[in-house]
C-alpha positions as CSV (number, residue, x, y, z in Angstrom):
1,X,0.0,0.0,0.0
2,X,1.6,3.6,-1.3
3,X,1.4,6.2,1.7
4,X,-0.2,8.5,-0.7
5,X,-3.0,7.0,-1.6
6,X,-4.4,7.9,2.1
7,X,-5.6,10.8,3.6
8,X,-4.6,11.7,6.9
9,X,-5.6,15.0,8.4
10,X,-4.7,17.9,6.9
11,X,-2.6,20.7,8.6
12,X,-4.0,24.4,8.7
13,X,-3.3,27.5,10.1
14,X,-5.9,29.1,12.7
15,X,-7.1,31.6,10.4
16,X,-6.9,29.0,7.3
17,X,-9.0,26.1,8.9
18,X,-11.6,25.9,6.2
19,X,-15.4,27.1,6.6
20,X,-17.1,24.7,4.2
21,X,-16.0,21.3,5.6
22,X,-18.6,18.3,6.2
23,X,-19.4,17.6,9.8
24,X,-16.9,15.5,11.2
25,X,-14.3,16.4,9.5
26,X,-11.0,16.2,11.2
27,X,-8.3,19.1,10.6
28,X,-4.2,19.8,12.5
29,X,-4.1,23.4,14.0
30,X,-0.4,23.9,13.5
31,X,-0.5,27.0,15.3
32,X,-1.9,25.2,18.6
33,X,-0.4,22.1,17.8
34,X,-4.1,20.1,18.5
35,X,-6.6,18.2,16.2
36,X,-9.5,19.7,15.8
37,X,-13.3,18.9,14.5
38,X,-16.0,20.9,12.4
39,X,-18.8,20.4,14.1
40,X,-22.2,23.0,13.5
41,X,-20.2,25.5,11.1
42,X,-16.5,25.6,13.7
43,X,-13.6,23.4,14.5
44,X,-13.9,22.3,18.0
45,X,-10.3,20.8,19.7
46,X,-9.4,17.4,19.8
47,X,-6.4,18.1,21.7
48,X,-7.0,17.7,25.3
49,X,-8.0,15.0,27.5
50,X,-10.7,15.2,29.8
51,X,-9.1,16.4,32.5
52,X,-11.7,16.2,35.4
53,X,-13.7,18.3,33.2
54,X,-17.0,17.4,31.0
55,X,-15.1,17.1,28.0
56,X,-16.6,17.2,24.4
57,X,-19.3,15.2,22.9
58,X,-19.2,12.5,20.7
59,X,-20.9,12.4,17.4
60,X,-21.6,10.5,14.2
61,X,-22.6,11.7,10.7
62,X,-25.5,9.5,8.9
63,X,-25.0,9.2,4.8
64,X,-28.1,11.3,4.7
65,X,-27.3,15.2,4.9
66,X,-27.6,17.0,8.2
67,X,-28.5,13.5,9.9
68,X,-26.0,13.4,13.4
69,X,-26.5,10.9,16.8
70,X,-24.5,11.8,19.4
71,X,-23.5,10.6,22.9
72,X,-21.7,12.2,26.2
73,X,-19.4,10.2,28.1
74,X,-18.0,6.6,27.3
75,X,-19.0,4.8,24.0
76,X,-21.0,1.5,24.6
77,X,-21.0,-1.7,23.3
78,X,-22.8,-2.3,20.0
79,X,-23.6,1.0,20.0
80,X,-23.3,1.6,15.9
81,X,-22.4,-2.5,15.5
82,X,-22.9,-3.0,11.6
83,X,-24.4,0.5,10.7
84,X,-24.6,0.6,7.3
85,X,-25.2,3.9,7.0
86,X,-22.7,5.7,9.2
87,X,-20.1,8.1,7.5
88,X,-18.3,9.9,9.7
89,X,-17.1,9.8,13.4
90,X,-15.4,12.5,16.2
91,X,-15.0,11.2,19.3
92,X,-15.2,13.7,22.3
93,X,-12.7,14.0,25.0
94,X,-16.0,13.2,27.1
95,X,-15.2,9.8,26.4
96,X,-12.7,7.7,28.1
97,X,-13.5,4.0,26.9
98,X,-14.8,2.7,24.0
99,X,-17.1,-0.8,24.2
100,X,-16.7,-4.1,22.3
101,X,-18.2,-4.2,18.9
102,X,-19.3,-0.5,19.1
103,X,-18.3,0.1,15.4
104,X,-18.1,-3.2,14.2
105,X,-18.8,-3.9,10.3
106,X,-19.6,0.2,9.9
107,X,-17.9,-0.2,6.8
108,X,-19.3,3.0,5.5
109,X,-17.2,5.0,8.1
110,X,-14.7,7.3,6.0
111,X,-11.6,9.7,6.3
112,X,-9.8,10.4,9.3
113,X,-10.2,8.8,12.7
114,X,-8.7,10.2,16.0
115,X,-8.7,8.8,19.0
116,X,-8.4,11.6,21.5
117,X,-6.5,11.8,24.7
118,X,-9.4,11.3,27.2
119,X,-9.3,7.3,26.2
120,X,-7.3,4.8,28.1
121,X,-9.7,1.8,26.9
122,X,-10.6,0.4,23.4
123,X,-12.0,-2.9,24.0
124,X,-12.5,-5.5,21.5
125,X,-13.4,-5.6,17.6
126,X,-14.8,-2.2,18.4
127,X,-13.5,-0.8,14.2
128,X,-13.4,-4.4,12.7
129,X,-13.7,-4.3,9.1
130,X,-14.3,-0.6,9.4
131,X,-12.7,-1.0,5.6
132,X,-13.0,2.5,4.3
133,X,-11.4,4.5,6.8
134,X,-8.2,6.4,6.1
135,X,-5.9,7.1,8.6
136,X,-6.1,6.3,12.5
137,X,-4.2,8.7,15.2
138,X,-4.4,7.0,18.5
139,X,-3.1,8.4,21.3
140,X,-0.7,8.2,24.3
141,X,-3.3,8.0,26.6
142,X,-4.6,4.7,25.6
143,X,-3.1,2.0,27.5
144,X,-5.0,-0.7,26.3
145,X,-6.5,-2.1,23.2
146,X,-8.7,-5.1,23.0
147,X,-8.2,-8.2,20.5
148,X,-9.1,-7.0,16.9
149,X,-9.8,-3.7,17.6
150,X,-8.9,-2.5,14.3
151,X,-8.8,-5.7,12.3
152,X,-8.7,-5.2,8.8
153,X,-9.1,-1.4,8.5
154,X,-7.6,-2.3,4.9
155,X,-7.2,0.8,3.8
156,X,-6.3,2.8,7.1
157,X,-2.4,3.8,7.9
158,X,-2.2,3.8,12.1
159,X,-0.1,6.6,13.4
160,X,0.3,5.6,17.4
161,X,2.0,6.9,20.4
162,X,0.7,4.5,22.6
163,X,3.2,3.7,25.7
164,X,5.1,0.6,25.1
165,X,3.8,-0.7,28.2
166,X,0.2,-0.5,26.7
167,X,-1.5,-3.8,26.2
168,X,-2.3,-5.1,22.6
169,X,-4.7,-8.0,22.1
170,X,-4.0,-10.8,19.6
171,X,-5.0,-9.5,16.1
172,X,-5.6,-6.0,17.2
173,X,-4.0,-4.4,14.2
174,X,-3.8,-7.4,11.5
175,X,-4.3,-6.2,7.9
176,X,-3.3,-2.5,8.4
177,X,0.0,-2.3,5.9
178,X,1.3,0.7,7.4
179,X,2.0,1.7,10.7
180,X,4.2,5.0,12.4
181,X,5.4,4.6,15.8
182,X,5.8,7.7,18.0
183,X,8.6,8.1,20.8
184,X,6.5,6.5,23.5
185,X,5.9,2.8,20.8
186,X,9.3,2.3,20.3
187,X,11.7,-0.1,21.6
188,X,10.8,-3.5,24.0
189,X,7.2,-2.4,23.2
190,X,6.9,-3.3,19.8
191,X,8.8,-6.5,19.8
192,X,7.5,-7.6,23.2
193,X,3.5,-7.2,22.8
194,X,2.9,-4.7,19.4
195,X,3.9,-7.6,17.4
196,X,0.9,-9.7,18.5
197,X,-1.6,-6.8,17.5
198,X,0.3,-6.3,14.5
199,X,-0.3,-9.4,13.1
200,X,1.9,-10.2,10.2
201,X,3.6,-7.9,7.0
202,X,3.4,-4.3,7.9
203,X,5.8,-1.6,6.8
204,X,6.6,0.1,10.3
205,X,8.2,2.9,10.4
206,X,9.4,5.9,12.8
207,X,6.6,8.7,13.6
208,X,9.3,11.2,12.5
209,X,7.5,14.6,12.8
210,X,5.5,13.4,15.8
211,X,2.6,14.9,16.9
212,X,2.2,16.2,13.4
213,X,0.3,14.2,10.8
214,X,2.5,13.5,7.6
């Protein structure tokens, strides 16, 4: 798989963050150095955890035009399992676990995923064969990510952080091709229990101008 034929967030000024995007689409600030959202007509942050505080509110985007379910707090099990018509995702920093199976099969899902820095949990199969998404950013926070989580997003590059000491069920990652590790991946982490979620044949390489997105 060629790096380029995916489309990872693209990087904006402040004052050149676009005013026409569709909901839920998912932009870098470079001058605040966060990921942020459009969401009703502005770009919301991505960038901080929940930090004791409410945090933002997750929401979906339906293939029919203006057509958005959203949830505060943690995302639970099944909750979109095998929605056909589901397009796009932004998960608030309200949330600090995902459930099993909650996107499952939602092979409709497209573009850019970010997992903010509020979650520490992503249990299991919860993007399986979520085929047309992108790119995935997950970040450091997460310290644990259940067994197929992200099986065959087949046309998603991973961009992680994750702490080495983060644990990685079996099959977690098999049938992504291309994967960037950031600082905190590296090392003992990869070889130890990465490889297990990794599953066989990716191109891994080194998150070189982490946090940006390439």
């Amino acid at each position: 798989m060629s790096h380029t034929h995916n489309t990872p967030p693209s990087n904006f000024s402040t004052a050149d963050l676009p005013t026409d995007m569709a909901e839920g689409s998912v932009a870098f600030d470079t001058d605040t150095q966060e990921l942020v959202a459009y969401k009703n007509g502005s770009w919301e942050s991505l960038g901080s955890g929940g930090g004791g505080g409410i945090g933002s509110t997750t929401y979906v985007r339906d293939n029919v035009a203006g057509v958005i379910d959203q949830i505060q707090g943690d995302i639970p099990a099944n909750w979109k399992n095998a929605d056909s018509s589901l397009k796009g995702l932004v998960i608030g920093t309200s949330c600090t676990s995902i459930g099993d199976n909650a996107f499952q099969a939602c092979s409709g899902l497209t573009g850019s995923l970010v997992i903010p820095n509020s979650v520490t949990t992503i249990g299991d199969i919860v993007f399986d064969s979520c085929s047309s998404l992108t790119s995935i950013v997950i970040s450091e926070s997460v310290t644990s990510i259940g067994s197929y989580a992200f099986y065959y997003c087949s046309s998603a590059v991973i961009y992680t952080n994750c702490p080495a000491s983060s644990w990685v069920g079996t099959g977690a990652c098999a049938g992504i091709t291309d994967i960037y590790l950031g600082p905190n991946a590296v090392g003992t982490g990869y070889t130890d229990n990465w490889q297990a979620g990794f599953g066989s044949g990716p191109t891994v390489s080194t998150w070189t101008n982490y946090p940006n997105i390439p």
